[in-house]
N, C-alpha and C positions, 0 to 999 in steps of 0.2 A: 582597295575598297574598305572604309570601315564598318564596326558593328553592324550600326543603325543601318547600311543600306547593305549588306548580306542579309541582315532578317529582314529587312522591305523584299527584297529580292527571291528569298522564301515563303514569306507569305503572298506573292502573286505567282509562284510557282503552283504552290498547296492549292490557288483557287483552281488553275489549271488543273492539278489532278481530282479535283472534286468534281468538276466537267468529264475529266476522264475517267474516273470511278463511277459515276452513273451510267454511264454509255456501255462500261464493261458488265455492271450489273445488271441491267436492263437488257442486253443483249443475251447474256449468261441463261438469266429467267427465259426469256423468247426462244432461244435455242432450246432448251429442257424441255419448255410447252408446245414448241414445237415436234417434238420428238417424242414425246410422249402421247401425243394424238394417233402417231403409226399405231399403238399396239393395241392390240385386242384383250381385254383384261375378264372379259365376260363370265369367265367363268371361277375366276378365284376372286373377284368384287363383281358381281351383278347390278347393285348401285350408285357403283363408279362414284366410290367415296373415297380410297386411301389408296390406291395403284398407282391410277394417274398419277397423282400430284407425288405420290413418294419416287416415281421414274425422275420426273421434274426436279427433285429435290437433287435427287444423286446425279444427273447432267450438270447442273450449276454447281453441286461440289467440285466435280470434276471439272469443271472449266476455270474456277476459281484456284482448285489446288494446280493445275497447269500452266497459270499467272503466278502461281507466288513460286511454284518449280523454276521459271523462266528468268522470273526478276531475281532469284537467289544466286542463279548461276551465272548472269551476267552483273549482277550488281553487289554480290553476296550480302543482299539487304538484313540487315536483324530483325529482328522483334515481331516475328508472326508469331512466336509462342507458340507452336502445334504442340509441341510434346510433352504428354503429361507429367503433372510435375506438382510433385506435397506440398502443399505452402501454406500456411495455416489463417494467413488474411484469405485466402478463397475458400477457405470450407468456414469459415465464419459469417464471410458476403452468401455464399450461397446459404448456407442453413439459414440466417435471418433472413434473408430473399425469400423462402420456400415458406417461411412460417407467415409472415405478412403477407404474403400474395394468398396463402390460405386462409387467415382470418377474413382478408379483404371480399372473396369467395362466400365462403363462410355471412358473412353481413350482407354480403349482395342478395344469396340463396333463400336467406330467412327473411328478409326485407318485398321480397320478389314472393313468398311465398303466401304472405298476407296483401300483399297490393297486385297480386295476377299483372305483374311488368316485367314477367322474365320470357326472353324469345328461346323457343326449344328449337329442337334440331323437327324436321320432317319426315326421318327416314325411320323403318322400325330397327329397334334395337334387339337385334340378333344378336348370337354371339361373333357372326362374321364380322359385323361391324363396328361392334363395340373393340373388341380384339383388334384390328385390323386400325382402326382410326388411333386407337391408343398407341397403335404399337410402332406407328408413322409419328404421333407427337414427339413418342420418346427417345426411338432414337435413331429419328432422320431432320425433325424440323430444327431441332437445337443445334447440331453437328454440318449441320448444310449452310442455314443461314447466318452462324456463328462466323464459319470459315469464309462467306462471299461478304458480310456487311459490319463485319466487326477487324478480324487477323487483317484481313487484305490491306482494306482502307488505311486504319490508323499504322498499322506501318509503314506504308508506304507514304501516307503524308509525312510520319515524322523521320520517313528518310531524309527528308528536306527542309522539315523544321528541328527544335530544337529537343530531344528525346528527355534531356533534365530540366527542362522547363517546362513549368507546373503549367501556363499560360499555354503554353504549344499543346504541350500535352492535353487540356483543357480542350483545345480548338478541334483536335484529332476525334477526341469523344463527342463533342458535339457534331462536328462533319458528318463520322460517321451514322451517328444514330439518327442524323437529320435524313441520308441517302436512306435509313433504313426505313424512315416513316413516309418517306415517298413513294417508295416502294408498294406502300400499303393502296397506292392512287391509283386506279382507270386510267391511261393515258392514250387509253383510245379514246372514252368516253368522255374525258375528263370529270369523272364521278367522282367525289372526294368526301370521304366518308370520314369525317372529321375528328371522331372520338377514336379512330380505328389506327389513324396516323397518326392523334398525340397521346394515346396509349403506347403507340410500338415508339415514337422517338422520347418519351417516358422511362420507359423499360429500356431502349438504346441505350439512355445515361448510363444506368445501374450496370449492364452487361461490359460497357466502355469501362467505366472506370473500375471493374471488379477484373477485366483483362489487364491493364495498365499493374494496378495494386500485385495480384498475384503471379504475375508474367507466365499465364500459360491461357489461351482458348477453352479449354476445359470446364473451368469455371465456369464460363456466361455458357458453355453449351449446355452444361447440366441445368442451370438456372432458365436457361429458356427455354428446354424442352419440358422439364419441371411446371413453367408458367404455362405451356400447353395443358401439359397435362391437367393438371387442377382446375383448369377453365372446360374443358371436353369433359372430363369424368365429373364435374362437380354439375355440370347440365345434365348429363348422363343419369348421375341419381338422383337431381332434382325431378328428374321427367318419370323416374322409376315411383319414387314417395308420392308425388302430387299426380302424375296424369292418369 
């Protein structure tokens, strides 16, 4: 078999695992939300704002780290990057990550604050809540959904593609962060909140190719918990100054 039909051959593999990377992520989430319906949280969240969904959060870690445990030991696949690691292209990706997503905040906040177009949250802010919701951005949402929609996928596509090809590589970041804006979709309802899924496949790029660049998960976990935070907290005292 030459070049050209090994990589034909891999790229309708990759479509195949991008069918099978949504089914395992969609399942992963389902299971979590599933599971996370059993418990009773009432009395350490009474408005069932950061329990739930942080249970949810660590179910799909755990089903996703149990996936990459399984494919390593049978496949001894590379490139999940889990283990932290200095690298100085990822504290540069993230620190400019962290500063533009803040200015960007930042211009939203003050833009919103003279045109009354910014949507607050509902609930009061207590310190249970505030504390509580922060403490779920920073460090369960970056670290969970890092590991099921970033590590997973693109290494296990370019188990199959070409890991020094900029093009392959390319297609992995975009796969991935496309499964990641899907994500963002109703697929009971088929509600599709438009700004919500090409913000998250937005930000997929920048966490793709800052995993790639830096070879460790780390990076995009800190940068997407980070991107929580600064969106929850920057409402938070926007509602605090103006409401």
């Amino acid at each position: 078999m030459g070049a050209g039909s090994r990589r034909n051959t891999g790229y309708v593999i990759a479509a195949v695992l991008i069918v099978a990377l949504f089914a395992v992520q969609f399942l992963s989430s389902r299971l979590g939300f599933l599971i996370s319906k059993q418990l009773d949280y009432s009395s350490l969240d009474p408005d069932d704002l950061f329990m739930r969904v942080s249970v949810h959060h660590i179910i799909q870690m755990l089903c996703a780290l149990a996936l990459i445990f399984i494919i390593w030991k049978l496949k001894k696949t590379e490139g999940f990057y889990l283990r932290p690691r200095l690298d100085h292209k990822g504290i540069k990706y993230t620190v400019i990550f962290c500063v533009a997503l803040t200015l960007y905040y930042l211009a939203i906040y003050i833009i919103g604050s003279f045109t009354d177009s910014i949507n607050t949250y509902d609930y009061e802010l207590k310190a249970t809540n505030v504390v509580g919701t922060l403490a779920f951005q920073l460090l369960l949402s970056g670290p969970s959904e890092e590991i099921l929609f970033r590590s997973l996928p693109i290494a296990v596509m370019l188990s199959t593609l070409d890991p020094d090809s900029k093009r392959d590589r390319a297609i992995a970041v975009i796969s991935a962060a496309t499964l990641f804006g899907i994500a963002h979709i109703n697929l009971f309802t088929l509600q599709v909140p438009w700004f919500q899924v090409c913000y998250a496949f937005v930000l997929g790029i920048f966490y793709g190719y800052t995993f790639i660049r830096s070879r460790s998960v780390i990076y995009p976990m800190i940068m997407h918990s980070m991107s929580n935070v600064i969106s929850v907290g920057g409402c938070y005292l926007y509602m605090v100054l103006f409401n």
